[in-house]
FITOR-136691 format. One line per field, with one value per residue: x, y, z of N, C-alpha, C in turn; residue number from 1. Coordinates in Angstrom, 2 decimals. Example, Ala and Ser with C-alpha at 12.3 -4.5 7.8 and 13.67 -1.06 7.14 Angstrom:
BEGIN
n.px = c(13.19_12.85);
n.py = c(-5.69_-2.25);
n.pz = c(7.80_7.08);
ca.px = c(12.30_13.67);
ca.py = c(-4.50_-1.06);
ca.pz = c(7.80_7.14);
c.px = c(13.20_12.90);
c.py = c(-3.30_0.03);
c.pz = c(7.80_7.87);
seq = c(1_2);
END
This chain:
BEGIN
n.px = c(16.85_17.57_18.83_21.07_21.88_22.52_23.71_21.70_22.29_22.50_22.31_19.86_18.39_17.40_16.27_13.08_9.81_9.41_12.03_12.38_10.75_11.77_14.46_13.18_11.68_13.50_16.16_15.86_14.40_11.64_9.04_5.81_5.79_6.97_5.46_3.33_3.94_4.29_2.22_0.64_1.67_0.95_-1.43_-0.88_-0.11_-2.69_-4.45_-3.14_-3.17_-5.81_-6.74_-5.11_-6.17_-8.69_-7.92_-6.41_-9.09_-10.66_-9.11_-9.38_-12.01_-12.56);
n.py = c(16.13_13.81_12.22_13.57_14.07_11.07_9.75_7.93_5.54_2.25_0.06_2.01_2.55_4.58_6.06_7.79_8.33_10.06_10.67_8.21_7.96_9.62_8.11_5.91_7.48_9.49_8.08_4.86_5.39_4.27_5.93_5.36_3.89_5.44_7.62_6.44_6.32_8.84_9.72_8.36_8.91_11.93_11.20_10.38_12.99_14.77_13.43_13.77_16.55_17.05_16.18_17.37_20.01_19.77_19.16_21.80_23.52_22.35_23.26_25.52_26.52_25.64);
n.pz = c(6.42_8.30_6.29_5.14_8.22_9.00_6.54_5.36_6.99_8.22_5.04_4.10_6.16_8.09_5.84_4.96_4.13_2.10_1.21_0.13_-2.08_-3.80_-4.51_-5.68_-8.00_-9.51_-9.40_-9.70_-11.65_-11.76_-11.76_-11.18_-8.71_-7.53_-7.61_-6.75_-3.82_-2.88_-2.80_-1.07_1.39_1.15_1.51_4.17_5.20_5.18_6.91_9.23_9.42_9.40_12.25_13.83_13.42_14.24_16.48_17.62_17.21_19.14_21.79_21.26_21.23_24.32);
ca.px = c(17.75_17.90_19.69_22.17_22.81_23.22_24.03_20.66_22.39_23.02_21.21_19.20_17.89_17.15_15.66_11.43_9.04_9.81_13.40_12.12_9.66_12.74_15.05_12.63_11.45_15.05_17.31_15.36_13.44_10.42_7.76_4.68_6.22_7.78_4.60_2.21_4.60_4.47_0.46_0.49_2.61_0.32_-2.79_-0.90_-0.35_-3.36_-5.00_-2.42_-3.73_-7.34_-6.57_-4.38_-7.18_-9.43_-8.05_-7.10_-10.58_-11.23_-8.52_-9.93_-13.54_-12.77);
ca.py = c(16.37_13.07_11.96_14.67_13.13_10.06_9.17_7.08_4.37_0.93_-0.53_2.91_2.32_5.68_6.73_8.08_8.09_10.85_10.71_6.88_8.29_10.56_7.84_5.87_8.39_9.74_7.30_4.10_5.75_3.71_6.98_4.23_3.49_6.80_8.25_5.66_6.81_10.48_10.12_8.26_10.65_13.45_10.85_10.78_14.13_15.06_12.70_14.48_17.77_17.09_15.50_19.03_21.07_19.12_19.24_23.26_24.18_22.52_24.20_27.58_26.77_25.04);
ca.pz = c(7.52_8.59_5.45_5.84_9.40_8.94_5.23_4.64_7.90_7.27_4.34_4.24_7.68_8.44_4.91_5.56_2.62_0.82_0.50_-0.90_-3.30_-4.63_-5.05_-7.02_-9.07_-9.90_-9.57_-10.18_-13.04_-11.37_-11.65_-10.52_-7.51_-6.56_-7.69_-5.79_-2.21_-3.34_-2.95_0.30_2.03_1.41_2.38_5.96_5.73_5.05_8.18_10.62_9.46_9.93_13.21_13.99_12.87_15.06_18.28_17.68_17.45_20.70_22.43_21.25_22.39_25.93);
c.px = c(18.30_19.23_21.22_22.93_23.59_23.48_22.84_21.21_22.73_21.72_20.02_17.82_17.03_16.67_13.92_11.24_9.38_11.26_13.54_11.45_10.97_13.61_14.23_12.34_13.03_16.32_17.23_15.07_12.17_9.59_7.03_5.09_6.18_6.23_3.41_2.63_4.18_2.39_-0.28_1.33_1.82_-1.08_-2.28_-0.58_-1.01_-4.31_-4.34_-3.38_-4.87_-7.31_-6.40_-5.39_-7.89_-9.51_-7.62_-8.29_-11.04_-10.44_-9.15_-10.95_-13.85_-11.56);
c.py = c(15.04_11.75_12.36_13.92_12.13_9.49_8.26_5.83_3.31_0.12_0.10_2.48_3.56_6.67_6.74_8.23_8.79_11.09_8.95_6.88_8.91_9.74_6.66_5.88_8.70_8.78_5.66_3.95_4.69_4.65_6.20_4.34_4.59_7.58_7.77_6.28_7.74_10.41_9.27_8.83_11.94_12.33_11.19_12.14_14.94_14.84_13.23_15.62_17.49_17.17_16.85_20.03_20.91_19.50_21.02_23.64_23.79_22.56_25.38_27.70_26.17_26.12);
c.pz = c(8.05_7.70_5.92_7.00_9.72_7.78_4.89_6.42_7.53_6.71_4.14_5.16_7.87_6.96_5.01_3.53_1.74_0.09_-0.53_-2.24_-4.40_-5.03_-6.15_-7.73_-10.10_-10.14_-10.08_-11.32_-12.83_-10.66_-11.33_-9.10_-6.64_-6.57_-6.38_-4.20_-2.14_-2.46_-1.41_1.48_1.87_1.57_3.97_6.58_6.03_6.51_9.72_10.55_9.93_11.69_14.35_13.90_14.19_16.72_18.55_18.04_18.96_21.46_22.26_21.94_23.63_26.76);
seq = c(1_2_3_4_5_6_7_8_9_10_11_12_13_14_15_16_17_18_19_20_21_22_23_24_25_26_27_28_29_30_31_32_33_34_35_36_37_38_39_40_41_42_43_44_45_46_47_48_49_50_51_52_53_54_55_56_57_58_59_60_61_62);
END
């Protein structure tokens, strides 16, 4: 979405990890790279979730 909005910005300013993982993979043809992003992008997604999980549960039981 943010792409979309603003075209990437100046000097792809406004490009986030995964639309970086995609142009290295694809358009680079540097799979390593794009791959290595690809796999820290779902570590911090992963660390939100927990986090998310976390404080749910103690909303439910307070």
């Amino acid at each position: 979405m943010i792409l979309a909005l603003t075209g990437g910005g100046t000097a792809n300013a406004s490009q986030t990890i995964a639309t970086q993982s995609y142009q290295l993979s694809f358009t680079r043809f540097d799979f390593g790279q794009g791959a290595a992003l690809g796999n820290i992008l779902i570590a911090i997604s992963l660390v939100f979730a927990v986090l998310y999980l976390r404080a749910n549960q103690r909303a439910m039981e307070g």
